[in-house]
N, C-alpha and C positions, 0 to 999 in steps of 0.2 A: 437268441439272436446271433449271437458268435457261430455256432455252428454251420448254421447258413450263407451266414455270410466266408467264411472258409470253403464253402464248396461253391459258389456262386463265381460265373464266367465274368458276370456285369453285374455293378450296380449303378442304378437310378435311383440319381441323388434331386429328388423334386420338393418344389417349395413358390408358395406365394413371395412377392418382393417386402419385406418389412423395412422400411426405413433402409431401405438403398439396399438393403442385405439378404442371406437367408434367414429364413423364421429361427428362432432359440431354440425349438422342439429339434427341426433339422443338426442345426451347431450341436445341442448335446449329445445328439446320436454321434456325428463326428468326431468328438471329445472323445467317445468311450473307446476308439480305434487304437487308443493308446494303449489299452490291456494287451492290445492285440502287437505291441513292439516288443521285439527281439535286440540282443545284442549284437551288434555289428564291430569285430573285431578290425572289418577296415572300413571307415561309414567316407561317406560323400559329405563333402559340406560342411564339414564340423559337425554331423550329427552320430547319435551314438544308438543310433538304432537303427532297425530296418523292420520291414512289413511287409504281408503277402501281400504280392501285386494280384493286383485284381482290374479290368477292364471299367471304368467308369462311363457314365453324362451324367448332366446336368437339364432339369426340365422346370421352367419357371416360369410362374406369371407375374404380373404388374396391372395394375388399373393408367401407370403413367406409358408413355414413347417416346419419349424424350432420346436422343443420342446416347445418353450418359445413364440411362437410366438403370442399366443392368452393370454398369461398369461396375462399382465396388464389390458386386455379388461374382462377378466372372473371374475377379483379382480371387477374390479369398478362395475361389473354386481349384483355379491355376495353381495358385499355392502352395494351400494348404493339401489339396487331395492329388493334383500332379507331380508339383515336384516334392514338396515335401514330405509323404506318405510316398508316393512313386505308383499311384496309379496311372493307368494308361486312358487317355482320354479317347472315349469316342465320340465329341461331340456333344453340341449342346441345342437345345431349343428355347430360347426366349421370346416369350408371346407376349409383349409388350399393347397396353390400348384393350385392356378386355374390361372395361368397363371403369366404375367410379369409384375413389374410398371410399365413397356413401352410400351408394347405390347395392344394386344387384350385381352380381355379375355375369359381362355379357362375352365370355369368352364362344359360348355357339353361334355368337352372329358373328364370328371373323372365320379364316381359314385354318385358325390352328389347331385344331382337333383334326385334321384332315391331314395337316404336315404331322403332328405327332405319331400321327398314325404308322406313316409314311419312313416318318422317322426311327420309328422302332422295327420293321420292316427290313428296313437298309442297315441296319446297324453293324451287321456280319455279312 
């Protein structure tokens, strides 16, 4: 994985909304970026590392649409992987209303497979 991710222009950081957040499968992939810090003899922030910057998004669904609904996920997103890690954001796609916790999901009966598309498209 490391490897990869060192030669990569962007990554897509995607994830279902779990309890307001990203899934723990995603979080642990992000946790591992740690191997990946260097010593920063002058850091920002009071931090004592630094990381290859790499271009990021963020792509994520929800069964809810609420206002608020993606907010806690967008904060940890900001964060953790902009400012704290020092990726450069390009944006994000939150397709909030694709369906039920219970149900199926009905992310083909809305338009966001059409803007993700879209989205990745425009990115550069």
């Amino acid at each position: 994985m490391v490897p990869r991710l060192l030669e990569a222009d962007l990554i897509v950081f995607a994830s279902p909304l779990y309890f307001w957040t990203i899934s723990s499968q995603l979080k642990a992939v992000i946790e591992r970026f740690y191997s990946l810090a260097q010593e920063d003899p002058q850091p920002p922030m009071g931090r004592y590392e630094k990381y290859p910057f790499r271009d990021c998004a963020l792509l994520m669904t929800s069964a809810d649409n609420f206002f608020w609904t993606f907010e806690q996920a967008v904060a940890y997103y900001r964060f953790t992987l902009v400012r704290y890690i020092g990726f450069r954001d390009r944006g994000m796609l939150l397709a909030g209303g694709c369906g039920s916790t219970n149900g199926r999901p009905q992310i083909g009966e809305t338009d966001y497979l059409r803007q993700a598309y879209e989205f990745g498209k425009g990115i550069y």
